[in-house]
MIKOLMI-915086 format. One line per field, with one value per residue (C-alpha): residue number from 1; residue in three letters; x, y, z. Coordinates in nm, 3 decimals, m for minus. Layout:
N
vexvo	c(NUM;...)
lonu	c(ALA;...)
u	c(X;...)
v	c(Y;...)
w	c(Z;...)
END
This chain:
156
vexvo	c(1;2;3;4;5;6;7;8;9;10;11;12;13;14;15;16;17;18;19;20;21;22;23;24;25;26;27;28;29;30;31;32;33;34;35;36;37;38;39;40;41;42;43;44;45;46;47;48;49;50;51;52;53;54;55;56;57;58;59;60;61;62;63;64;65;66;67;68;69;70;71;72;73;74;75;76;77;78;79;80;81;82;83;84;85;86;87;88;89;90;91;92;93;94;95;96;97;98;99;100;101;102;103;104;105;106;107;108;109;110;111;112;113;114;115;116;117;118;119;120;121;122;123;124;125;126;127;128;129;130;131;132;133;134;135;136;137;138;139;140;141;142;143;144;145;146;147;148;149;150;151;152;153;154;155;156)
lonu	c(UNK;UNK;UNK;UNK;UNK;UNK;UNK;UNK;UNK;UNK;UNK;UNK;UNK;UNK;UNK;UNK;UNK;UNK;UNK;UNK;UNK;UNK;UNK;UNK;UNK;UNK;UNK;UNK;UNK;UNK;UNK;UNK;UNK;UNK;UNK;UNK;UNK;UNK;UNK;UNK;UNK;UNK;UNK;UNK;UNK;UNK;UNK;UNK;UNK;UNK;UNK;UNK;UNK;UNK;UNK;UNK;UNK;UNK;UNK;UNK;UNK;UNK;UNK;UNK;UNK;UNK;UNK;UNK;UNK;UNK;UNK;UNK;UNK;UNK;UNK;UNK;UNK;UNK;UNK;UNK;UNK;UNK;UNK;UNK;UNK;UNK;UNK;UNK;UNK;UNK;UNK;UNK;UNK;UNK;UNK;UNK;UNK;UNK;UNK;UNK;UNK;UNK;UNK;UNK;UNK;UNK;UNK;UNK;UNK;UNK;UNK;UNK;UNK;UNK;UNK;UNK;UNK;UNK;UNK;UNK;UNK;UNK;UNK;UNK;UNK;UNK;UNK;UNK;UNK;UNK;UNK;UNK;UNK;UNK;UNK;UNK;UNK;UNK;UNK;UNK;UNK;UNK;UNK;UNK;UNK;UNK;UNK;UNK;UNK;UNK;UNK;UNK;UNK;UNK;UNK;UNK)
u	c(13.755;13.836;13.512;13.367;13.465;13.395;13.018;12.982;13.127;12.928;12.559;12.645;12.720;12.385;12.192;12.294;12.254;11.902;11.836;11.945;11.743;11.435;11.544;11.589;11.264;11.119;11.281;11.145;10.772;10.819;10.933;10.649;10.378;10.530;10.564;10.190;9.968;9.796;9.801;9.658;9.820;9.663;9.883;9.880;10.151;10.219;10.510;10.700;10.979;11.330;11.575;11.628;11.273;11.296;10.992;11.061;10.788;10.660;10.448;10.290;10.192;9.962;9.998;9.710;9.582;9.337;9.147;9.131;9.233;9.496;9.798;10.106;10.365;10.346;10.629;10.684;10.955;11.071;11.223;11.494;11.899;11.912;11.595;11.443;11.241;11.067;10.898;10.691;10.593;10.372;10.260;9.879;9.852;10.194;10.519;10.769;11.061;11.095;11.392;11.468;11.707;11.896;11.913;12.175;11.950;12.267;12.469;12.369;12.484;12.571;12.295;12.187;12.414;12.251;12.034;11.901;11.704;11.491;11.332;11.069;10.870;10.604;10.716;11.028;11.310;11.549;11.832;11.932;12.290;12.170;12.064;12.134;12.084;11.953;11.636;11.517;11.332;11.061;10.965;10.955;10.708;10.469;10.473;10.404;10.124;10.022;10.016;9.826;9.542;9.556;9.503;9.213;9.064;8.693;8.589;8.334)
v	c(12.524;12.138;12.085;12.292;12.045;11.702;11.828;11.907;11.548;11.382;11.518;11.401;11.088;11.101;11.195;10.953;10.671;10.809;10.810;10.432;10.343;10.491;10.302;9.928;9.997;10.093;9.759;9.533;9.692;9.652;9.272;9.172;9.279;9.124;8.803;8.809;8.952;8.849;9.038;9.031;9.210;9.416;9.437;9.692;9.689;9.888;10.087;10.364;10.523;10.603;10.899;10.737;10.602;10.269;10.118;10.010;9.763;9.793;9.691;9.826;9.586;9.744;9.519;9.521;9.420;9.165;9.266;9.619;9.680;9.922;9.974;9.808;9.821;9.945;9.761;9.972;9.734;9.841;9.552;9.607;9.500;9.732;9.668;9.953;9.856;10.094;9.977;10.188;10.084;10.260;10.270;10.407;10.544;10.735;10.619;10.486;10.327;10.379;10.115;10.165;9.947;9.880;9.544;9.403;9.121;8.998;8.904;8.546;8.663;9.027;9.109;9.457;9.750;10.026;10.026;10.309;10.295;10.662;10.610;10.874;10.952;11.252;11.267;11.391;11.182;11.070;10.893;11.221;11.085;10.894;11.140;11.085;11.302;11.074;10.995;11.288;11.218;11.480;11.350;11.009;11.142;11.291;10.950;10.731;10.961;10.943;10.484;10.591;10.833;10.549;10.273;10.424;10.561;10.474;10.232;10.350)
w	c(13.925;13.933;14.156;13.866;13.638;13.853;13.894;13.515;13.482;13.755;13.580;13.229;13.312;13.577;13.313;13.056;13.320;13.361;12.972;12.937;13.240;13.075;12.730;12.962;13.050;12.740;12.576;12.892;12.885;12.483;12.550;12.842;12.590;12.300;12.505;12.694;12.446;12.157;11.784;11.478;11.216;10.935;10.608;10.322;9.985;9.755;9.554;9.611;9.345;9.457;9.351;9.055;8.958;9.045;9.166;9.534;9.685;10.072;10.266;10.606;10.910;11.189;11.515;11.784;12.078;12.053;12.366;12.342;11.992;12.070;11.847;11.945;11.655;11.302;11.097;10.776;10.516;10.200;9.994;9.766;9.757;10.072;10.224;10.452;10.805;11.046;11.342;11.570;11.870;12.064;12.461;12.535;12.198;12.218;12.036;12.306;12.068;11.695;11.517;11.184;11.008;10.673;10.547;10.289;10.137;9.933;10.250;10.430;10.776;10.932;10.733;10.926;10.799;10.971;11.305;11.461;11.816;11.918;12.239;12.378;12.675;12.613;12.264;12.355;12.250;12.561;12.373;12.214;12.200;11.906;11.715;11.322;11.071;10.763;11.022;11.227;11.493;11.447;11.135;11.203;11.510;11.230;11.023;11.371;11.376;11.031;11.097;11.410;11.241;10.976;11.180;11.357;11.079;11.077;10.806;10.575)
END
């Protein structure tokens, strides 16, 4: 029974090593292109209405390569007291890392309330200890694929 419970033990811990080698790598591959690349970002604004009708200002940033014009990032900000970012970052045309965090504009330092990190591999999440329930990670799949079908929309 206790051998039982030190192999249960020994593969959660394994596999959570394994997730959060995946994620390193995720945030150094993320890092080396930021740092060796080139990108020229595309910027749309507009409005969007809250719960209670106010009108909440945004704008959406598409990041690509300048050699290949591949999609790197999508940075989605809305900008109010509590300011809401997404960023999408994506890997061959597939989302590897999405971040979304809340932003107390009225603070002058500590000035992130809320950050949330999903990695994914296949589009299957791997960090699914961090899973939160205000931003699930299915739907935040569909709207990185909703900036990518955007993105590469053909201009008419």
């Amino acid at each position: 029974m206790q051998s039982n419970i030190y192999l249960f033990l020994f593969l959660v811990v394994s596999c959570f090593t394994f997730a959060q080698n995946k994620e390193a790598s995720i945030e150094t591959r993320i890092k080396n292109v930021i740092e060796n690349s080139n990108f020229l970002p595309e910027t749309t604004n507009g409005t969007n209405q809250n719960v209670n009708g106010k009108e909440i200002p945004f704008n959406t940033s598409y990041y690509y390569h300048l050699n290949d014009e591949k999609l790197f990032s999508v940075i989605y900000q809305e900008h109010d007291e509590i300011s809401l970012n997404k960023t999408f970052y994506y890997e061959n045309d597939q989302v590897v890392l999405i971040v979304i965090e809340k932003i107390n504009n009225k603070l002058s330092k500590d000035r992130i309330v809320e950050q949330i990190m999903y990695y994914f591999e296949n589009n299957q999440q791997i960090n699914i200890s961090q899973i939160n329930e205000n931003y699930n990670a299915d739907e935040l799949l569909k709207e990185a694929e909703k900036y990518k079908v955007e993105f590469y929309k053909p201009i008419d």
